[in-house]
C-alpha positions in Angstrom: -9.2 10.8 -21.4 -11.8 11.7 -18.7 -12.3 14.9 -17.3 -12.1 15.8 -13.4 -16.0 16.4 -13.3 -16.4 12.2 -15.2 -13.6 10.9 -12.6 -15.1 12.8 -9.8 -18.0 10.4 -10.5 -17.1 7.5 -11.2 -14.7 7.4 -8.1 -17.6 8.7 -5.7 -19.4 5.9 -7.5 -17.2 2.8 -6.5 -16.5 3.9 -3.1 -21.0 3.9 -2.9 -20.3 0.2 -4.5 -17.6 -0.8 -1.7 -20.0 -2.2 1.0 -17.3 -1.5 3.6 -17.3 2.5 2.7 -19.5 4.8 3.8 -19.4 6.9 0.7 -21.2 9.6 2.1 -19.6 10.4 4.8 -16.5 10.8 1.9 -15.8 13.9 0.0 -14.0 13.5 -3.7 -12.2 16.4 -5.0 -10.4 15.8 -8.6 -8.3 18.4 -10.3 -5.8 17.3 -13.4 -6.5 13.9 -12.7 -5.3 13.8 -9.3 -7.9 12.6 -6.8 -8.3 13.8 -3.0 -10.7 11.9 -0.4 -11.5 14.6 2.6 -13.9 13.7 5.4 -14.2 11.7 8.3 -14.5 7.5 8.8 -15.3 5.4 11.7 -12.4 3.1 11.5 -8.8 2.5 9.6 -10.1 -0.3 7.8 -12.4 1.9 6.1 -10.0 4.1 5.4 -7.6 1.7 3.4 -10.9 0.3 1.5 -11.6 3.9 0.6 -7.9 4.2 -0.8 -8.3 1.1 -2.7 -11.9 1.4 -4.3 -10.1 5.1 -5.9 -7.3 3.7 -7.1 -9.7 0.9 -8.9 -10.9 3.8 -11.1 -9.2 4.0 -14.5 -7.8 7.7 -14.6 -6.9 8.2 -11.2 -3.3 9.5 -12.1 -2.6 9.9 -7.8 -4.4 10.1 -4.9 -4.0 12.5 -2.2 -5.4 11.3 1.1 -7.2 13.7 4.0 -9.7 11.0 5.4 -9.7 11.3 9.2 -10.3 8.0 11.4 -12.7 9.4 14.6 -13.5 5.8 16.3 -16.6 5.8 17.4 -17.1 5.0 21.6 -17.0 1.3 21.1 -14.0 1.0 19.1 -11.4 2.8 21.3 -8.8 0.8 23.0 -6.1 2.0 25.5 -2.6 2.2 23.6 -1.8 -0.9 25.4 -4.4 -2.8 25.0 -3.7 -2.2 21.1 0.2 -3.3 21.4 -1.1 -6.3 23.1 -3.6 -7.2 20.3 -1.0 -6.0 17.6 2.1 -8.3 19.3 -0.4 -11.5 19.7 -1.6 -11.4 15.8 2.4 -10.7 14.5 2.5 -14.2 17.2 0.1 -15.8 15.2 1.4 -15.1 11.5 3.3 -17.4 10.5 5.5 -15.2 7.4 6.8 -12.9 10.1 9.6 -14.0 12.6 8.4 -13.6 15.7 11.1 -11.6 17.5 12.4 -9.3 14.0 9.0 -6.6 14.5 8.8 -4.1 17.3 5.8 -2.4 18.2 5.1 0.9 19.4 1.7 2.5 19.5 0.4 6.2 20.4 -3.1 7.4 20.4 -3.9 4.7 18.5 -1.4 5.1 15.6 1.2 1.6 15.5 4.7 2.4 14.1 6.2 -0.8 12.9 10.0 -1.2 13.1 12.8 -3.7 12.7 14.2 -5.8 9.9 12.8 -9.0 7.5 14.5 -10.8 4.8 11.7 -10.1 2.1 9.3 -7.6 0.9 6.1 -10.1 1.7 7.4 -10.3 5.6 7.4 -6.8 5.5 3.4 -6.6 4.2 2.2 -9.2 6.2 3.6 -7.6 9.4 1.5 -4.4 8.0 -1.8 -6.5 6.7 -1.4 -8.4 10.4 -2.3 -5.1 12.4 -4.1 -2.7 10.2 -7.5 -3.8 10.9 -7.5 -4.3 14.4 -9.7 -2.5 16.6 -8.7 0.8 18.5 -5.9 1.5 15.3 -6.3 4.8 13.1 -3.2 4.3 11.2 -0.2 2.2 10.7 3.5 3.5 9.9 5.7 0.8 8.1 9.0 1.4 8.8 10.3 -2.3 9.1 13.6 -2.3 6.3 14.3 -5.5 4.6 18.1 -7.1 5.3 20.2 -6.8 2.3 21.6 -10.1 0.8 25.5 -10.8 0.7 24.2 -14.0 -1.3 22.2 -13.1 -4.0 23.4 -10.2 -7.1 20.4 -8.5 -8.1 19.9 -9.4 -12.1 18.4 -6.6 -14.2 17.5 -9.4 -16.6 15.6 -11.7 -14.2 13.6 -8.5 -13.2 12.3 -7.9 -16.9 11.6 -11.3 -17.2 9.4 -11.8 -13.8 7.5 -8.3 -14.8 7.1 -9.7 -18.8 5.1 -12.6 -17.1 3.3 -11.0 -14.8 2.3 -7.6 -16.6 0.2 -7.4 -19.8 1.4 -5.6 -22.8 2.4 -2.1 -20.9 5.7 -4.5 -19.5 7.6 -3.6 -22.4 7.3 0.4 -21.8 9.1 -0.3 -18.2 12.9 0.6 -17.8 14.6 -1.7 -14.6 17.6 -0.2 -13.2 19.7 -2.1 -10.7 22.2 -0.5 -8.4 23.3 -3.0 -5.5 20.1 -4.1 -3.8 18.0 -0.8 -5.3 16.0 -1.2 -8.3 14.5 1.3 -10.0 11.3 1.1 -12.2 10.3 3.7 -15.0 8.5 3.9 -17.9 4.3 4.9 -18.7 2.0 2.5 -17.5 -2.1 2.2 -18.0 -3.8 1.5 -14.6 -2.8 1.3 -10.7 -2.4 -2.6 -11.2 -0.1 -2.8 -13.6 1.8 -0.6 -11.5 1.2 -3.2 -8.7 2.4 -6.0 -10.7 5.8 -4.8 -11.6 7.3 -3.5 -8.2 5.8 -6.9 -6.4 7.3 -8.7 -9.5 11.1 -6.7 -8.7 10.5 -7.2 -4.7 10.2 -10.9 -5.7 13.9 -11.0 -6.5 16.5 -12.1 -4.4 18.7 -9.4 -2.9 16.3 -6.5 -3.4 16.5 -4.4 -0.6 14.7 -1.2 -2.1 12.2 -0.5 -5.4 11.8 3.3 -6.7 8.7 3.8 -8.4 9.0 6.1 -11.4 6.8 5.4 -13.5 4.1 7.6 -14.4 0.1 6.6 -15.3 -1.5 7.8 -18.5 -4.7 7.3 -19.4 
């Protein structure tokens, strides 16, 4: 197991290997494991890249986030001139329904709301207007339409997570009450966590995933 002072490195190491970070302009703080990023970044896509390259860091057990987006004079947009940007790209991509996402947008900041069919709808509504210009930050708050088709099997779920996850699939517990699934168990890295909720939001009538499982190193 590392120690806070090892993880404190290597995590301010790979955000100086992400070429989209300004690692210096980032300050890492580790204590038990968990990881906080403080300082100030230029726009939101940095941001989310910071969050990323720290969660790429074996031992990261959670991440708390303090990073401050402060646009520089060339990237800030009027609120409306970001809604317009934001509707036109949700327009253009073709996994969200066109009229199913509303937009609102203050100070910058787009809240996201309405109702999909699936998890991936959902993301790509999110991945869609996260990196525009003018944006520092985006609230998801788009629910997914339960199902009256499809039962949510417990079984199919195990199976999906067995073939996408490596040998840590077989410490996670699935739960399945009506459209909520829950997963728990001890798992070994941020992407095997990844795996098994995108592996249970791939089934058919899942309308909510609760992540319980813990990381240990």
């Amino acid at each position: 197991m590392k120690t806070d002072s090892q993880l404190q490195k290597d995590v301010m190491a790979e955000l100086a290997w992400e070429p989209s970070v300004h690692a210096t302009q980032i300050g890492v703080e580790v204590k038990d494991g968990v990881v906080t990023l403080d300082g100030n970044v230029a726009t939101y896509t940095e941001k989310w890249n910071a969050e990323l390259a720290a969660q790429r860091v074996a031992g990261v057990k959670a991440l708390a986030i303090e990073l401050k987006v402060k646009l520089i004079e060339s990237g800030v947009r009027t609120d409306g001139d970001v809604a317009t940007s934001a509707r036109n790209v949700l327009q253009w991509t073709s996994a969200v329904q066109s009229d199913a996402v509303k937009i609102m947008v203050e100070k910058g900041w787009i809240t996201l709301t309405g109702q999909v069919d699936w998890k991936f709808q959902k993301e790509a509504a999110a991945d869609a207007v996260r990196f525009l210009s003018g944006v520092v930050g985006v609230s998801d708050q788009i629910t997914i339409a339960p199902s009256v088709k499809a039962a949510v099997v417990k079984a199919d779920i195990e199976a999906a997570i067995k073939r996408a996850a490596t040998e840590d699939a077989k410490h996670i517990s699935v739960g399945v009450s009506g459209g909520d699934v829950t997963l728990s168990g001890s798992i070994q890295s941020w992407a095997e966590r990844d795996l098994a909720t995108q592996s249970a939001w791939n089934s058919p009538g899942v309308t909510k995933v609760i992540d319980k499982m813990t990381l240990s190193y």
